[in-house]
C-alpha positions as CSV (number, residue, x, y, z in Angstrom):
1,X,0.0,0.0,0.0
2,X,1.1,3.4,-1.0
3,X,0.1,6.3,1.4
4,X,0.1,9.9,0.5
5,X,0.3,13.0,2.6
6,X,-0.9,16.2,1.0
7,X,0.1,19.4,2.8
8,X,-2.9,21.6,2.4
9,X,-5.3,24.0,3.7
10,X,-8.9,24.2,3.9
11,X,-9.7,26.6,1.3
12,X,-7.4,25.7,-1.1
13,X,-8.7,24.4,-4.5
14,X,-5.5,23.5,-5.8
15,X,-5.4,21.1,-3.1
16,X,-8.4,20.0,-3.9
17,X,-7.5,19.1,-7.6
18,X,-4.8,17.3,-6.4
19,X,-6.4,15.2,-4.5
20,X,-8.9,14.2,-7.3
21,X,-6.2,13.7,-9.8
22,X,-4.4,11.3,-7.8
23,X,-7.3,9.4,-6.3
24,X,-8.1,9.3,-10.5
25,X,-4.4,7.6,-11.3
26,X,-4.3,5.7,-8.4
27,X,-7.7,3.8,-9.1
28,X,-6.0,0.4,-9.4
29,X,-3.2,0.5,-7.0
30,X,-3.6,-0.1,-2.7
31,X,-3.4,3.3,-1.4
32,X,-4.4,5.9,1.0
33,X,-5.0,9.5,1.0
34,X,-3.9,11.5,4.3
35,X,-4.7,15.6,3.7
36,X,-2.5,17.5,6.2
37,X,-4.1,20.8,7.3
38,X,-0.9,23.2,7.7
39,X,-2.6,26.0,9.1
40,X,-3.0,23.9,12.0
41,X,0.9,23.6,13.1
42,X,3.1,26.6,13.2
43,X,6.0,23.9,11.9
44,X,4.2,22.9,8.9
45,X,2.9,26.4,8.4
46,X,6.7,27.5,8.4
47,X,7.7,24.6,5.9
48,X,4.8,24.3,3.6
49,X,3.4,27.9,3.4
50,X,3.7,28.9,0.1
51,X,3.9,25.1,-1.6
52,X,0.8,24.1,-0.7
53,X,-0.4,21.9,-1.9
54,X,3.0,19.6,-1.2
55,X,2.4,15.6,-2.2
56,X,4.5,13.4,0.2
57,X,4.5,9.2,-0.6
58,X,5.9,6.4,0.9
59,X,5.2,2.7,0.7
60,X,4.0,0.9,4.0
61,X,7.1,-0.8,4.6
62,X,8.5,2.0,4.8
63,X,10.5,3.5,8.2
64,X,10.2,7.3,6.4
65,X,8.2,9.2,8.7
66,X,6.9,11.5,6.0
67,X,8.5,9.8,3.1
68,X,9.6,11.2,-0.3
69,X,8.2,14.7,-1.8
70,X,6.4,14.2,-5.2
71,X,5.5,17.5,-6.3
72,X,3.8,20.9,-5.3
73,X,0.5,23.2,-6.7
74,X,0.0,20.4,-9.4
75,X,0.6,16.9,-9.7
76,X,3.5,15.1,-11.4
77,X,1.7,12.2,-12.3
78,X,4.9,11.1,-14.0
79,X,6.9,11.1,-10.7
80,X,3.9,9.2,-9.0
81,X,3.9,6.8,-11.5
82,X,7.8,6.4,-11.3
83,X,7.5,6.3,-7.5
84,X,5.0,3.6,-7.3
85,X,7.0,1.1,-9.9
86,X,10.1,1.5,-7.6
């Protein structure tokens, strides 16, 4: 299983898209969606500001606590793909 971590805000469409295009490529692959909120941690507010949306991944097996960055604003759906054949 493949889970993703989008950095995000509330009222951000952008994050919104993202989330729909990957849940759209991902269709037949195990995975899971986590939206991160980074108005809701001065750290990630500090990190992620002006990226959101940021699209984190790892694999389940992995020790990674937030695991490799993707992309940011738009999906890469090439590095996705790339990510999840590795």
């Amino acid at each position: 299983m493949i889970i993703f971590t989008i950095y995000s805000r509330s009222y951000c469409h952008l994050c919104d898209d993202m989330r729909d295009a990957l849940q759209a490529i991902m269709q037949n692959t195990a995975h899971r969606i986590v939206m991160v909120d980074v108005d809701q941690s001065p750290e990630l507010l500090n990190l992620y500001d002006e990226l959101v949306p940021v699209l984190f991944a790892c694999k389940s097996n992995d020790t990674a606590q937030a695991g490799q960055q993707l992309c940011h604003y738009f999906l890469d759906a090439d590095k996705v793909k790339a990510f999840c054949d590795e």
